[in-house]
C-alpha positions in Angstrom: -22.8 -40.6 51.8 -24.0 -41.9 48.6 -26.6 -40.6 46.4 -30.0 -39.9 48.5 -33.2 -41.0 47.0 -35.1 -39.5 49.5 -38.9 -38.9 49.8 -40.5 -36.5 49.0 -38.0 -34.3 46.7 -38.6 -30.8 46.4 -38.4 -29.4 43.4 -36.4 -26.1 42.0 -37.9 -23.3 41.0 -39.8 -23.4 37.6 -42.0 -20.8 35.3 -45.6 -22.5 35.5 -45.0 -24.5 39.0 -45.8 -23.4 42.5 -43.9 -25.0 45.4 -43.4 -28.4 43.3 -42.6 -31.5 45.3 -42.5 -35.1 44.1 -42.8 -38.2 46.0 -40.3 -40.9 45.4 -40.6 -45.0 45.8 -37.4 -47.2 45.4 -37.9 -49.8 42.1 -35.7 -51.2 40.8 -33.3 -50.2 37.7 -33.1 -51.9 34.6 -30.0 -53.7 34.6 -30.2 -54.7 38.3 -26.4 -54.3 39.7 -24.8 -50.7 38.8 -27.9 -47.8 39.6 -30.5 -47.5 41.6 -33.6 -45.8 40.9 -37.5 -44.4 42.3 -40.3 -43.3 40.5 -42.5 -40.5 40.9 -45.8 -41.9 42.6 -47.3 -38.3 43.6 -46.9 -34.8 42.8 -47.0 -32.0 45.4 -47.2 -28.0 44.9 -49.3 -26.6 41.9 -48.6 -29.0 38.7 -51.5 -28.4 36.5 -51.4 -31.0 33.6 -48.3 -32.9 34.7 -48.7 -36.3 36.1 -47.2 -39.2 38.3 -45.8 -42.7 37.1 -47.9 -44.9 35.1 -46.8 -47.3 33.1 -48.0 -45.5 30.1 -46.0 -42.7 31.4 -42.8 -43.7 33.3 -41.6 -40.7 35.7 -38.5 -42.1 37.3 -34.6 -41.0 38.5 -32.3 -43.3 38.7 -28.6 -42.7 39.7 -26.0 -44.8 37.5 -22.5 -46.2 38.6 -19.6 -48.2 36.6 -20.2 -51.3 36.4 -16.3 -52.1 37.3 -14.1 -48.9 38.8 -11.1 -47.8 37.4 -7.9 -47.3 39.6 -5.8 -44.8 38.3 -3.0 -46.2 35.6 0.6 -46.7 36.5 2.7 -44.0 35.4 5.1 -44.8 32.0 8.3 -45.0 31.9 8.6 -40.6 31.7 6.8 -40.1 34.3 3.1 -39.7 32.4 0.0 -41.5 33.2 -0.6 -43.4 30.0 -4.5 -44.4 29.4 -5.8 -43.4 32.6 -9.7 -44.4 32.2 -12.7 -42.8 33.7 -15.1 -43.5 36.2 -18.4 -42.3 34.8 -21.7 -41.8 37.0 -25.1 -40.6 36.0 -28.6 -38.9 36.6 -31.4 -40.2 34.8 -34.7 -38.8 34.5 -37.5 -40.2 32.4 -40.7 -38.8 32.2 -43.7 -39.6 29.6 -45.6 -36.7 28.0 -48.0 -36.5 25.5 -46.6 -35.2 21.9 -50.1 -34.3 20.6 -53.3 -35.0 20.6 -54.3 -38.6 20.2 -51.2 -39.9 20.9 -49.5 -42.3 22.7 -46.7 -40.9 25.2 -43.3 -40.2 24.6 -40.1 -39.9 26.8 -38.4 -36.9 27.8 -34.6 -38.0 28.6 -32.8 -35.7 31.0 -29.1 -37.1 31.5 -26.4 -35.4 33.7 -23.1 -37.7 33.5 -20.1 -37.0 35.5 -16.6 -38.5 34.0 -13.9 -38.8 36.6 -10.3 -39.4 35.9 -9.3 -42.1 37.7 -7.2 -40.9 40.9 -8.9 -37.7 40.9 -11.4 -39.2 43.7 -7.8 -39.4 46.3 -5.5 -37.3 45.0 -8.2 -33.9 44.3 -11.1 -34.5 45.7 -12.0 -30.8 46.1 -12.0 -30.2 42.8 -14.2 -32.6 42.1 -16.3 -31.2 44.9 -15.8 -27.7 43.7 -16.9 -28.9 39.8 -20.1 -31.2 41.8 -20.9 -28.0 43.2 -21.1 -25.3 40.5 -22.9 -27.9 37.9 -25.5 -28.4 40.3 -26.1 -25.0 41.5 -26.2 -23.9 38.1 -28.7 -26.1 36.9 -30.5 -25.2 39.9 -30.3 -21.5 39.7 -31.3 -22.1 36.0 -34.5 -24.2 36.1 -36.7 -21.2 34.9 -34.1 -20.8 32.3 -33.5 -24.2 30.6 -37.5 -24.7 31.2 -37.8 -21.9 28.8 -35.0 -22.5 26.4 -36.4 -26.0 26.1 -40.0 -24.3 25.0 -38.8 -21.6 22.6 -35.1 -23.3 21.4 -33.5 -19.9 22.3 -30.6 -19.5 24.9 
């Protein structure tokens, strides 16, 4: 199953935010051919002070692909793969907010990017799974904590 852009999302678990959920509706991304995106059109939960998508203030996620896929390289003459490229995909989320007072809004860029070796998609799938996993459980698990780090610069 590909990437799910479905409505409404519920958010993790941060400082400040009760219950947040946000409701997503399909645009189109920039480029047109390799991601897909939504933007936020209504927030759910307790968000005081945060806001939907304007234009003023984008709040959109968009998933990103290769334009072309890779196949894994042919093996050299000992045996070695020899420039084997990467597939990268992406997570994009953009959100205006408002630097300080009487100023216009500014973007927030959030990016997680996943690099696959070629091959590793057939040949080891489960540890690409088992890497999918933990990255996303542990930016889960640690909303609250890069929420805060974000606000005070401190790990």
């Amino acid at each position: 199953m590909a990437i799910n852009f479905a409505s409404p999302v519920t958010g993790a678990s941060v400082s400040g935010l009760t219950s947040p959920t946000f409701t997503l509706v399909s645009d189109y991304y920039p480029d047109g051919q390799n991601g897909k995106q939504s933007y936020v059109s209504a927030l759910g939960g307790t968000q005081t002070g945060a806001t939907a998508h304007s234009v003023s203030s984008p709040f959109t996620i968009a998933a990103t692909r290769p334009k072309v896929l890779k196949q894994r390289a042919a093996l050299n003459g000992q045996g070695q793969l020899v420039n084997n490229g990467k597939n990268t995909y992406g997570i994009i989320t953009r959100k205006g907010a408002t630097p300080a007072a009487d100023q216009t809004d500014q973007i927030i860029l959030i990016r997680t990017e996943v690099s696959v070796p070629a091959g590793v998609d057939a040949y080891d799938a489960a540890e690409l799974a088992s890497a999918i996993s933990c990255h996303i459980g542990f930016l889960s698990s640690n909303s609250s904590g890069l929420f805060d780090t974000c606000k005070s610069g401190g790990l």
